[in-house]
C-alpha positions as CSV (number, residue, x, y, z in Angstrom):
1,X,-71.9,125.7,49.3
2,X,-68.5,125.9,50.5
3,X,-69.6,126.7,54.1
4,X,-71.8,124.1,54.2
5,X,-70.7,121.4,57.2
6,X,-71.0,118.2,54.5
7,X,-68.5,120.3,52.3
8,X,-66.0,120.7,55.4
9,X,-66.5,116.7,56.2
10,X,-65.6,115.8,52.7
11,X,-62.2,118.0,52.9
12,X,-61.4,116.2,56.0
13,X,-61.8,112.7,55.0
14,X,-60.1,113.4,52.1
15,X,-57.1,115.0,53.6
16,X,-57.1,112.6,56.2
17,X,-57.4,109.4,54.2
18,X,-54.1,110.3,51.8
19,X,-51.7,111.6,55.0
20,X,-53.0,108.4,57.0
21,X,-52.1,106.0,53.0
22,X,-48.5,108.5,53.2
23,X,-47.7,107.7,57.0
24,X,-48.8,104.2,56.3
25,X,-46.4,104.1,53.3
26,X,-43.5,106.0,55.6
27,X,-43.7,103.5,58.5
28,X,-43.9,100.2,56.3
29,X,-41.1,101.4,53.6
30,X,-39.3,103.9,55.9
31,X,-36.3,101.4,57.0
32,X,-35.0,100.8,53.3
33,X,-34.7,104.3,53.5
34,X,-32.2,105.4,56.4
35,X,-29.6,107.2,55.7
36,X,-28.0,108.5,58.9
37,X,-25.0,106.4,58.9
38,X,-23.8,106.3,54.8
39,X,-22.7,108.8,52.3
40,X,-24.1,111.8,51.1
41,X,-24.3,110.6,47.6
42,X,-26.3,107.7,49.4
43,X,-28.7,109.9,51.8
44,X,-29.4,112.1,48.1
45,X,-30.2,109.0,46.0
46,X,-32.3,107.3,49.3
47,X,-33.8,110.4,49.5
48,X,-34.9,110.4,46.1
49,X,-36.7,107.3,45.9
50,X,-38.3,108.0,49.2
51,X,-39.5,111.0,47.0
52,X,-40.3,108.7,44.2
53,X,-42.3,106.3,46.6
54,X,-44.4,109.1,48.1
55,X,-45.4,110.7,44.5
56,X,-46.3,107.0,43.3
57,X,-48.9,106.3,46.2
58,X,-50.1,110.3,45.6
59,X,-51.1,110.0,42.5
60,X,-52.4,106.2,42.2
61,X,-54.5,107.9,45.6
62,X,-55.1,111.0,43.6
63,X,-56.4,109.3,40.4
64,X,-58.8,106.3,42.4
65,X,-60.1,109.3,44.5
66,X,-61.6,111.2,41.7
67,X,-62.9,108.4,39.6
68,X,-65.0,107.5,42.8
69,X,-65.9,110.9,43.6
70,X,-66.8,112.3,40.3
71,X,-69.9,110.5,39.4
72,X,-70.9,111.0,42.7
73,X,-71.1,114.6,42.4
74,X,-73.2,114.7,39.1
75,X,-75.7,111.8,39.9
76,X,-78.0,114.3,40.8
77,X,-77.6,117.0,38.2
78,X,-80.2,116.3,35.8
79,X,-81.9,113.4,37.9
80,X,-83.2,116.0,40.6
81,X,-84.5,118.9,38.4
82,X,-86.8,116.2,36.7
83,X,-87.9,115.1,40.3
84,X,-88.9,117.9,41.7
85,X,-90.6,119.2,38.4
86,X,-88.0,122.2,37.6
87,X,-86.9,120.9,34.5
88,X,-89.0,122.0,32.4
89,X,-88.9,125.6,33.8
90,X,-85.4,125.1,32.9
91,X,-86.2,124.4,29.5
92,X,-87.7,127.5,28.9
93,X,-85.2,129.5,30.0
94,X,-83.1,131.2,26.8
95,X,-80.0,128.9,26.9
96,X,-78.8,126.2,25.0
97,X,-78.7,122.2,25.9
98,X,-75.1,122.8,25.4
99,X,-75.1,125.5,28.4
100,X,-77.2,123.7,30.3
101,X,-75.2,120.4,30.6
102,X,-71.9,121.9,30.7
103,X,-72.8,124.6,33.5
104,X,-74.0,121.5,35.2
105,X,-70.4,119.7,34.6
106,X,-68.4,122.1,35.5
107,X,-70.5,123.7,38.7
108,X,-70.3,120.2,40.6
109,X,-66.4,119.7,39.4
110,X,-65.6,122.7,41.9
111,X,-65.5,120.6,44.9
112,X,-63.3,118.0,43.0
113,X,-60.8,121.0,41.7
114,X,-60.9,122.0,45.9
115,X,-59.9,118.9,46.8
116,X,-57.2,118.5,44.3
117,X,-55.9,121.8,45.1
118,X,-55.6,120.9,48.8
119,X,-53.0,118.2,48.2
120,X,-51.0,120.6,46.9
121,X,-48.3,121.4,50.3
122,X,-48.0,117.1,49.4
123,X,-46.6,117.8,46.4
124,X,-44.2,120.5,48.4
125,X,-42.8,117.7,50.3
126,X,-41.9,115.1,47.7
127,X,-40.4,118.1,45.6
128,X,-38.2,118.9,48.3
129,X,-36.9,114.6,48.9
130,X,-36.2,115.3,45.0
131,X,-36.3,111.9,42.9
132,X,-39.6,113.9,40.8
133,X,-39.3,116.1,37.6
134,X,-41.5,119.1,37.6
135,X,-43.5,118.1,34.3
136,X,-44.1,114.4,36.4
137,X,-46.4,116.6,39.2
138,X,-48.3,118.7,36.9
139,X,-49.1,115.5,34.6
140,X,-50.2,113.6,37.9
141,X,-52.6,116.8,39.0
142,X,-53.8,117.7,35.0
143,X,-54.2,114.1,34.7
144,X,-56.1,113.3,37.9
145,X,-58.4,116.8,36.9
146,X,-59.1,115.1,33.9
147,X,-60.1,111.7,35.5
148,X,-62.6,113.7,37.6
149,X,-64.4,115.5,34.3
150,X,-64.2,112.4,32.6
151,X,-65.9,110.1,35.4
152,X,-68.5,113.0,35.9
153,X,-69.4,113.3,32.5
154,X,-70.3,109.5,32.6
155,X,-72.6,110.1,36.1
156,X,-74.1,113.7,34.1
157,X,-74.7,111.2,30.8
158,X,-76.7,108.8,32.6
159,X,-78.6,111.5,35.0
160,X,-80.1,112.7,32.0
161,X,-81.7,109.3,31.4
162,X,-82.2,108.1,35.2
163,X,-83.5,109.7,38.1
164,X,-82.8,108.2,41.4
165,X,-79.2,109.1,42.4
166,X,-78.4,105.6,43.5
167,X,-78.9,103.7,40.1
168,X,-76.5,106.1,38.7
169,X,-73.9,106.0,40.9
170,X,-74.0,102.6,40.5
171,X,-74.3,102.6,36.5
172,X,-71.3,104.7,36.3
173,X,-69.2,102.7,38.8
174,X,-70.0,99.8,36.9
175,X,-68.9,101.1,33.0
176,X,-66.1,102.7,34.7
177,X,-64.9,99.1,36.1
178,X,-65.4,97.9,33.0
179,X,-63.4,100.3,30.9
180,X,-60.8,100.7,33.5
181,X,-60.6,97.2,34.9
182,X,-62.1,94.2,33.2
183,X,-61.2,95.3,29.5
184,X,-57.3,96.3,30.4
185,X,-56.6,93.0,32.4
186,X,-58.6,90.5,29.4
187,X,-56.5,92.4,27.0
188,X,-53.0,92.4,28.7
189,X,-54.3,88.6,29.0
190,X,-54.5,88.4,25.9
191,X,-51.7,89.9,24.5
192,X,-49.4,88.2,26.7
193,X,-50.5,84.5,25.7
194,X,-50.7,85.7,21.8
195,X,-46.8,86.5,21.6
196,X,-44.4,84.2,22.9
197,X,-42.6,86.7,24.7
198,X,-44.3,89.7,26.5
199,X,-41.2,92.0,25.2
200,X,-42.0,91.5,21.8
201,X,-43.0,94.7,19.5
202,X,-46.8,93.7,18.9
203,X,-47.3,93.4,22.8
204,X,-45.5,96.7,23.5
205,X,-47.3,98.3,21.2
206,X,-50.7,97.0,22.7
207,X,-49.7,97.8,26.2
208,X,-48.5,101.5,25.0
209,X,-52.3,101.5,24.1
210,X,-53.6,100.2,26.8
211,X,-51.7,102.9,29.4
212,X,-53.0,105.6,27.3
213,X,-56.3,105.0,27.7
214,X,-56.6,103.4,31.3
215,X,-55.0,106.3,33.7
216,X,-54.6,104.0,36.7
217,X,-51.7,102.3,33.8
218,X,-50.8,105.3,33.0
219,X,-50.1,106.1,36.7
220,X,-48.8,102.7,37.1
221,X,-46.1,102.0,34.5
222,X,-44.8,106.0,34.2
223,X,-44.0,105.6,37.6
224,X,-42.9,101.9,38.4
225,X,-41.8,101.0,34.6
226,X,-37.9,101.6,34.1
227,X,-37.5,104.8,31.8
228,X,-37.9,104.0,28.0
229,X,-39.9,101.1,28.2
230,X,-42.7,103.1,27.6
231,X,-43.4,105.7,25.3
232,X,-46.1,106.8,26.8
233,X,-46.2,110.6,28.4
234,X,-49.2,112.3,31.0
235,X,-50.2,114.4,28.4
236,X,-51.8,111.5,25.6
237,X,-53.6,110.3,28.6
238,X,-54.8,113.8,29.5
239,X,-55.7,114.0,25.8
240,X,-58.0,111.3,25.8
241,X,-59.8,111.8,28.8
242,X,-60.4,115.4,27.5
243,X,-61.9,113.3,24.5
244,X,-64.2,111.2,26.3
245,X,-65.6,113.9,28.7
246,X,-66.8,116.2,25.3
247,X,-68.3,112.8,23.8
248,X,-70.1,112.1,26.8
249,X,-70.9,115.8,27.6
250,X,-72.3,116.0,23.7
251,X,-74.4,112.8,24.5
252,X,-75.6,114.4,27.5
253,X,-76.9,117.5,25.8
254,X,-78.4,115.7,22.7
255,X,-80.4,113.7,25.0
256,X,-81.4,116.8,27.3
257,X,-82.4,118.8,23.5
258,X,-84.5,115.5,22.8
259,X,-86.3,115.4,26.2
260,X,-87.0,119.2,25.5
261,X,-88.2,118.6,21.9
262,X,-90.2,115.4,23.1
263,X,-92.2,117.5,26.4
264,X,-92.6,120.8,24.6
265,X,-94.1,119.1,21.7
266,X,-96.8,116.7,23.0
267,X,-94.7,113.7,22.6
268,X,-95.7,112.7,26.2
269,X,-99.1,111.8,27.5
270,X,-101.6,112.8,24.2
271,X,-105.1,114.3,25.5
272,X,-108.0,113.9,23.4
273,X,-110.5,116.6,23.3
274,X,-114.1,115.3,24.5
275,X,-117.6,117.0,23.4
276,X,-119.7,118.4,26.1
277,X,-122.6,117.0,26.9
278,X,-125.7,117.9,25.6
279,X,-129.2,118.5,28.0
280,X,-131.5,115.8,26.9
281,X,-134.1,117.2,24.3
282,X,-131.6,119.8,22.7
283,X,-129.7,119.2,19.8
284,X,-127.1,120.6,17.6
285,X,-125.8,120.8,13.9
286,X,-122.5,121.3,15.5
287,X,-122.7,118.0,17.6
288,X,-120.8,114.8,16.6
289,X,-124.1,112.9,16.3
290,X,-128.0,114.0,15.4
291,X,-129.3,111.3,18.0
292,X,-131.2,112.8,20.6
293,X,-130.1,112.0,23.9
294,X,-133.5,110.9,24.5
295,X,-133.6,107.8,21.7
296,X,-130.3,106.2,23.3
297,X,-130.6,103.4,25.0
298,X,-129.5,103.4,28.0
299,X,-127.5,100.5,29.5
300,X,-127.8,99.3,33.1
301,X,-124.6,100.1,35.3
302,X,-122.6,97.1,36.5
303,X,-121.2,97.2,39.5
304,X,-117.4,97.9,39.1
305,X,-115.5,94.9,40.5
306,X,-111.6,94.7,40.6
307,X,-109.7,91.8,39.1
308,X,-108.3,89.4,42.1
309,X,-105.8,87.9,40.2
310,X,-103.8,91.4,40.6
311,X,-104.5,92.2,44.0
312,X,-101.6,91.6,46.3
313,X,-102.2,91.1,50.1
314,X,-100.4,93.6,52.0
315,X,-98.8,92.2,55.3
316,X,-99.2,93.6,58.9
317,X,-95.4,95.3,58.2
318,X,-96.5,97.7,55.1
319,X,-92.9,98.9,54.7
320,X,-91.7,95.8,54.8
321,X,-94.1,94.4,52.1
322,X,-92.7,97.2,50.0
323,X,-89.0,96.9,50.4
324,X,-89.4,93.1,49.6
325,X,-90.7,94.0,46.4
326,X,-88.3,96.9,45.7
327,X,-86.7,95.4,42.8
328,X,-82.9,96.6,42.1
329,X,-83.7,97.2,38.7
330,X,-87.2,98.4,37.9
331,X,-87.5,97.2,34.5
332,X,-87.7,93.5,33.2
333,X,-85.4,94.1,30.3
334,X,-83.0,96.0,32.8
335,X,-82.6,92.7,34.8
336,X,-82.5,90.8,32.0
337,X,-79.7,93.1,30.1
338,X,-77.7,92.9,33.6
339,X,-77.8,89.4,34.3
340,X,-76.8,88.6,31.0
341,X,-74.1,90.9,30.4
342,X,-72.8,89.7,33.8
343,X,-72.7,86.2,32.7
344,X,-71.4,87.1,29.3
345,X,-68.0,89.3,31.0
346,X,-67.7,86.1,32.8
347,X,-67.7,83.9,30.0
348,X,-65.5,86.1,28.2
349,X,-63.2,85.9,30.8
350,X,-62.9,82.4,30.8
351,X,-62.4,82.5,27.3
352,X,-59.6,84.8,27.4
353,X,-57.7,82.7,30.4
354,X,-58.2,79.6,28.7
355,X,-55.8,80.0,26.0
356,X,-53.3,78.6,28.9
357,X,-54.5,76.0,30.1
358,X,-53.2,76.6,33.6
359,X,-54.2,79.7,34.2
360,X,-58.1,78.6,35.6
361,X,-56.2,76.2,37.9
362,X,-54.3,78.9,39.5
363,X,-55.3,79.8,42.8
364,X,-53.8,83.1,41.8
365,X,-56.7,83.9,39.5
366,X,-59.8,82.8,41.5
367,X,-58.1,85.1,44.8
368,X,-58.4,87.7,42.3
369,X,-62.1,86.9,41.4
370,X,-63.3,86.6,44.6
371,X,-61.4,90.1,45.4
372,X,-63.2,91.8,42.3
373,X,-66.5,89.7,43.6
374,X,-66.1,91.4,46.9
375,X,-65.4,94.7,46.1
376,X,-68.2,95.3,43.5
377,X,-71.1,94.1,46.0
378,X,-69.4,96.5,48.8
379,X,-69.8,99.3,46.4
380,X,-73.0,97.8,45.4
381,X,-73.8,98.0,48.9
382,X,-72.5,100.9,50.0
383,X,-74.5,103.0,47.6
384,X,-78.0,101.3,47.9
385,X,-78.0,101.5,51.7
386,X,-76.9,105.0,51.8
387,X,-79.6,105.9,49.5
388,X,-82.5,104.0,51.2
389,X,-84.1,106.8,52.8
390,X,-82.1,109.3,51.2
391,X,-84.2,109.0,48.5
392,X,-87.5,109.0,50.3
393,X,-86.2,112.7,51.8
394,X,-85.7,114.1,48.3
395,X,-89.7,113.0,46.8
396,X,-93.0,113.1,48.5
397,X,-93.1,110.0,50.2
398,X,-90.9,110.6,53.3
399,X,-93.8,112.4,54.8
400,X,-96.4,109.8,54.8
401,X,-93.7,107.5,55.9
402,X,-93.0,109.6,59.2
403,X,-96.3,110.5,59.9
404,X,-97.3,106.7,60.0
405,X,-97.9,104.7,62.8
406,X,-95.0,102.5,62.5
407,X,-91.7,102.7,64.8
408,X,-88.7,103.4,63.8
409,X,-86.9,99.8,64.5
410,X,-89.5,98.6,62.1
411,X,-88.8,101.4,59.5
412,X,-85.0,100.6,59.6
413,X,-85.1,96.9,59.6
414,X,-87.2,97.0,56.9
415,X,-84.8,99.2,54.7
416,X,-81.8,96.9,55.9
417,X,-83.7,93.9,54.9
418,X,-84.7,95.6,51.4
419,X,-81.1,96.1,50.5
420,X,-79.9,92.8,51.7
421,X,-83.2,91.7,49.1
422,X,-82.1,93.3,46.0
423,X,-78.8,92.7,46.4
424,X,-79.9,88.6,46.1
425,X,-79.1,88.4,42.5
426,X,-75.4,89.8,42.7
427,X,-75.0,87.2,45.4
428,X,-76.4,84.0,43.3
429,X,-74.0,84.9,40.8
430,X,-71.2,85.0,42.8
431,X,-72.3,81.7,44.3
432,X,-72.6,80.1,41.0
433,X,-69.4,81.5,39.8
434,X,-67.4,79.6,42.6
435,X,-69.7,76.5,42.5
436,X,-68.5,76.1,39.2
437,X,-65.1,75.7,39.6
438,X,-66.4,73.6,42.8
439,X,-67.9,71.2,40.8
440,X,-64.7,71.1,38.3
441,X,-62.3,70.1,41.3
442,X,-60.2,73.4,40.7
443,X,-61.5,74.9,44.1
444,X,-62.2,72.8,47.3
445,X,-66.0,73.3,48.7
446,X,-64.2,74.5,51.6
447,X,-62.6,77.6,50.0
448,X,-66.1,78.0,48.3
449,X,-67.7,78.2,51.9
450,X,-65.0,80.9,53.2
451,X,-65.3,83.0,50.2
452,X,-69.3,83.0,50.2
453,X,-69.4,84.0,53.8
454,X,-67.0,86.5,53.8
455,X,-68.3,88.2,50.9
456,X,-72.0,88.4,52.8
457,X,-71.2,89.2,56.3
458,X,-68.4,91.6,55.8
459,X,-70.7,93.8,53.8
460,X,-73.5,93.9,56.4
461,X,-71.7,96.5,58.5
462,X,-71.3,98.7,55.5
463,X,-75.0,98.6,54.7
464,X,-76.3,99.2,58.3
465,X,-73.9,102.2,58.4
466,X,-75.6,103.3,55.1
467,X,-79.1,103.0,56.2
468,X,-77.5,105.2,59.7
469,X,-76.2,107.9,57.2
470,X,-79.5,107.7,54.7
471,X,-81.4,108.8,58.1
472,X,-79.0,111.1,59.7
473,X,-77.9,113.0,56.1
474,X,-80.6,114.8,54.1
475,X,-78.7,114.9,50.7
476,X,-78.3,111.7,48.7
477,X,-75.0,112.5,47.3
478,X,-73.1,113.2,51.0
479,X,-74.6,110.1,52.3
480,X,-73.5,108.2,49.5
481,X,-69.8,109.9,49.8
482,X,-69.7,109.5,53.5
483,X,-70.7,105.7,53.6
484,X,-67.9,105.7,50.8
485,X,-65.3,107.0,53.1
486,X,-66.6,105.0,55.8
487,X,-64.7,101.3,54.9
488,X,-61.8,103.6,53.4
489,X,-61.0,104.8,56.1
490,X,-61.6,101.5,58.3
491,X,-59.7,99.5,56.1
492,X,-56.5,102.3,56.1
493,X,-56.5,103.8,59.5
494,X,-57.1,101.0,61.9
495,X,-53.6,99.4,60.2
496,X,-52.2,102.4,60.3
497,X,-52.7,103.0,64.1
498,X,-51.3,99.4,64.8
499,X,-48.3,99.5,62.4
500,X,-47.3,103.5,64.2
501,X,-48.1,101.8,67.9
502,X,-46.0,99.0,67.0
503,X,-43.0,100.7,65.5
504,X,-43.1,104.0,68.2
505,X,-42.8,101.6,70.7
506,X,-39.3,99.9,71.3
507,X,-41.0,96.7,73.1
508,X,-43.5,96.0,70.1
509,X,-40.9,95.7,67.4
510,X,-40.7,92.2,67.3
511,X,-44.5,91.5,68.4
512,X,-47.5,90.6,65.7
513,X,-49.4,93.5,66.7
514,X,-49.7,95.0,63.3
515,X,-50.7,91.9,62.0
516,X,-53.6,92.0,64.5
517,X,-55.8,94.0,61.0
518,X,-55.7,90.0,59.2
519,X,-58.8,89.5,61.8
520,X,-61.7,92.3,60.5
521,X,-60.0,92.0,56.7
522,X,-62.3,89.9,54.5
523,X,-59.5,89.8,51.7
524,X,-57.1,88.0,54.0
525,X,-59.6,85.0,54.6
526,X,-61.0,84.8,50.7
527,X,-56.9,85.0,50.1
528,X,-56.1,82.4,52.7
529,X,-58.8,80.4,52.3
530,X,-58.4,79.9,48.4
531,X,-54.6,79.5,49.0
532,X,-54.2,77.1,52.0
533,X,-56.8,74.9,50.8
534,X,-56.4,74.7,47.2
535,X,-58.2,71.2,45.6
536,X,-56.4,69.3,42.8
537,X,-58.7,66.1,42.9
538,X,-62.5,66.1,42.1
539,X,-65.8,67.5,44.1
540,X,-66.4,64.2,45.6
541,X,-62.8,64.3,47.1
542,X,-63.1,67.7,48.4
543,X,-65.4,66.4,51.4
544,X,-63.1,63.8,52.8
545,X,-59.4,65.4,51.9
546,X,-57.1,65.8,54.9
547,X,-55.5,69.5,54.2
548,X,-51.9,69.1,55.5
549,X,-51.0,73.0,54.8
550,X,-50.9,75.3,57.7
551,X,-51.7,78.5,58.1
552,X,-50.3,81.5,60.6
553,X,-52.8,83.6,62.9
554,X,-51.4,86.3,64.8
555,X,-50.7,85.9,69.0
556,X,-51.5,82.1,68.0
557,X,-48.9,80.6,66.4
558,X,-48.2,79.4,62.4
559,X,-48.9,75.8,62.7
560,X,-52.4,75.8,62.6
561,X,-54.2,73.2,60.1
562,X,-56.0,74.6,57.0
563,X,-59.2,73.6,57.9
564,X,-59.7,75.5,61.1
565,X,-59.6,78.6,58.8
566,X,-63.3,77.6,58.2
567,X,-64.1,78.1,62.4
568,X,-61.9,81.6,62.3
569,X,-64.1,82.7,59.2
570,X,-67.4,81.7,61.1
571,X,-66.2,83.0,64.3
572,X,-65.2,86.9,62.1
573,X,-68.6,86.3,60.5
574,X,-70.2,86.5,63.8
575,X,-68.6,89.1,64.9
576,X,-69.7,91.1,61.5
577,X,-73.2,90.4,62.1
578,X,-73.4,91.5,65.8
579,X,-72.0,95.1,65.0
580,X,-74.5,94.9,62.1
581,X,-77.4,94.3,64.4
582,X,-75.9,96.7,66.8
583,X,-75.9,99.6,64.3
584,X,-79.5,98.7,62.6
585,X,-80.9,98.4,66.6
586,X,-79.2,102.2,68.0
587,X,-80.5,103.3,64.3
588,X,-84.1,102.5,64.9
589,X,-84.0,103.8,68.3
590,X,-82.4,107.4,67.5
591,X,-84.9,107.6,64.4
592,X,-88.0,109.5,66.4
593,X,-85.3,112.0,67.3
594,X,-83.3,112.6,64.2
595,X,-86.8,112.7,62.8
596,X,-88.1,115.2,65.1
597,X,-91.4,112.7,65.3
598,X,-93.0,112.6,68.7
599,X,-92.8,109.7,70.3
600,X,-95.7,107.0,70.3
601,X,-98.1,107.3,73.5
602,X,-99.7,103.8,72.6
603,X,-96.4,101.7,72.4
604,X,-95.1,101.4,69.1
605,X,-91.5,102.5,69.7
């Protein structure tokens, strides 16, 4: 496994994306840090929080790194020996549920170990600028190890009960959002409109609780908070992520024990014994009935005729018929459990804000709605694209999908279009979520319209890049960890090229050109867009206000009216959807060959 090519690529990605966040950090903090012309007391103590910096942005790196990666690399654990009917051979071999699930754990948490032990020469450097204690760097790595068992256990738990890689990676990003994000901020929230004073001892004491539990606080406030603020240490925080991952490992191998006990014991699909038919004229004492087969009446056949109120016309474009009607959960009660727990968080989270009365009315707030918004439904996205075809690889129905006569720009249109379908109902909610506070005159429709199109069309790249990789990779979980990487590394290189090119360079010191990343960023127009053009009066005034605020584009000036940040969103949106079509387009025509299918001699491709 550790020769393998995908195994290589992950390592480089990895090590690539935290020196590219470390340079990026060095060349936008590096001038509050020159020492060349002071003391040496000053050059030790500048030194030091240089040191400091760099071990921050490690292990906030480190500690987001493995809570993505490890459900990731368990999705497939249990999931895949179910699919391709092995589990049960498994079952009968002599070893324990216990065995079996934690063999599974700790076999797919070699690659995260790998990883962390690769940073390791990082750690060299910032121990050499000083500013670090010793204990401080094994805490970060112990603690990061344990965010990576933790976060796998949850994907492992819910293998065991789903199958397809995708709905589990998606599952477990989801409850780990909510325990590490949506909980923590309602209940700092909370505490801090409960008590007068945020300093006071019942708040402390809630966000000592808080830090212990959530390890991106725990990163956080050891490392930013002044010493003895907190007394909160690496190692509680290790302790209880040690806790959760044996609560959710003993879940995981009660449930594996109970599928065992359910298959091995007939609790599946019950067969029941039929009597063999009898010759007509002979009959039996051991029969069920003394009739002879002669004296039965015998019933005229009717011709069998299906039911047309169930028949569903299939179109001329079979696989997009099907994609169409791919639902993103397969279950009624699963859609109606997630769109109701959706709508409750939400609720709940206007509940908690509403104790001050100003803080719905902050544009503050809603930037950081639309920023949570947009970064589920990229994950949301990145995940289902990347498992598209993916999936069809790892069953039986990627064969009759090859071998039929469709082309390949139909095949991968219709997989684009089927995640852009099931992702519908994520989008409706964020579209009534900002419609809301539309209709309440808090927002302007105007802000509404930037953030809905921003949230669509810059995903689209990200799920045409998915449905690429779900061709081109054969295993789920490297597609899904690629097409992960993928907006990373977008998102963190690209600004770092600009900010190096403009600070190497003596001429481009005092030009915009780093600023030049504002343009393909979708947080800067949602943050703009809510900011510059903030409504105080009602819905019906939103239409006809004059926005007198001014925003500042890069190469073109800082006096431009708040309203033309509408055409610059359009104009980015554009833009998103023509590298979209570009990547869907050079996927359909490469799929014959990556394939190995022979090309069409009557046309289709």
């Amino acid at each position: 496994m550790a020769r393998r090519k995908r195994s290589y690529a992950l390592r480089f990605c990895y090590l690539g994306l935290l020196l590219s966040v470390l340079g990026l950090t060095w060349l936008i903090m590096g001038d509050s840090y020159r020492y060349s012309q002071s003391s040496i007391v000053m050059q030790a103590q500048r030194q030091a929080e240089m040191g400091k910096t760099f071990f921050g942005v490690f292990s906030m790196f480190s500690i987001g790194a493995m809570m993505l990666i490890g459900p990731v690399l368990t999705s497939t654990a249990i999931g895949s020996e179910r699919l391709r009917r092995t589990f049960e051979v498994l079952l009968m071999t002599p070893i324990s549920a216990w065995q079996l699930v934690g063999g599974k754990l700790f076999s797919r948490l070699l690659t995260a170990l790998t990883l962390i032990g690769l940073t390791l020469p990082v750690l060299a450097i910032v121990r050499l600028l000083g500013g670090v204690e010793i204990e401080d760097m094994f805490g970060s790595l112990a603690l990061a190890l344990s965010v990576a068992m933790s976060s796998a256990a949850m994907g492992l738990l819910l293998s065991c009960w789903i199958k397809r890689a995708w709905a589990v990676i998606l599952l477990s990003y989801i409850f780990l959002g909510l325990i590490y994000g949506l909980f923590p901020t309602l209940s700092i929230a909370l505490l801090v409109q409960m008590f007068d004073s945020s300093r006071s001892a019942s708040a402390m004491r809630g966000l000592e609780l808080l830090t212990i539990v959530n390890p991106v606080l725990t990163g956080i406030f050891k490392i930013v908070a002044p010493r003895g603020m907190f007394a909160v240490n690496w190692w509680s925080a290790i302790a209880v992520q040690l806790f959760f991952t044996f609560v959710l490992t003993l879940l995981a191998a009660i449930v594996v024990r109970r599928i065992g006990r359910r298959d091995f014991s007939g609790g599946g699909a019950t067969t029941i014994p039929i009597a063999p038919a009898l010759p007509p004229g002979l009959t039996g004492s051991s029969t069920a009935c003394d009739v002879r087969a002669d004296d039965r009446p015998e019933k005229p056949r009717e011709p069998v005729v299906a039911s047309t109120a169930k028949n569903r016309r299939v179109s001329d474009n079979p696989v997009l018929w099907r994609e169409l009607r791919r639902p993103l959960l397969p279950r009624r009660w699963m859609r109606v459990v997630a769109v109701v727990t959706t709508i409750g968080l939400l609720l709940l989270s206007y509940l908690c804000f509403s104790f001050d009365h100003r803080a719905l009315q902050q544009e503050e707030l809603h930037i950081g709605y639309a920023f949570a918004m947009h970064t589920l439904l990229l994950l949301m996205g990145v995940v289902l694209s990347a498992t598209a075809i993916a999936t069809e690889k790892e069953s039986d129905t990627w064969t009759l999908l090859i071998v039929t006569p469709v082309s390949g720009q139909t095949v991968m249109w219709a997989k684009f279009i089927g995640v852009l379908r099931r992702l519908l109902w994520p989008w409706t909610i964020v579209l009534l979520h900002f419609s809301l506070f539309t209709l309440f005159g808090i927002l302007s429709i105007y802000s509404t319209i930037i953030v809905l199109i921003a949230t669509i069309t810059f995903n689209l790249p990200w799920i045409a890049t998915g449905c690429y990789l779900s061709l081109r990779v054969t295993r789920v979980t490297t597609a899904v960890v690629l097409n992960l990487m993928l907006p990373i590394l977008i998102y963190g290189l690209v600004p770092l090229g600009l900010v190096a090119l403009q600070y190497s360079i003596q001429e481009l010191r005092r030009t915009e050109l780093a600023e030049l990343m504002l343009y393909y960023l979708p947080y800067w127009y949602m943050g703009e867009g809510i900011d510059r053009m903030s409504n105080s009066g009602s819905f019906y005034d939103a239409l006809s206000r004059d926005y007198h605020s001014t925003f500042s584009v890069p190469f073109f000036g800082d006096r431009w009216p708040a309203i033309y940040l509408v055409w610059f969103t359009i104009i980015a949106s554009i833009f998103q959807i023509a590298i979209t079509g570009l990547i869907v387009w050079w996927s359909g025509f490469r799929f014959d060959s990556l394939v190995k299918r022979a090309r069409d001699p009557i046309g289709l491709n």
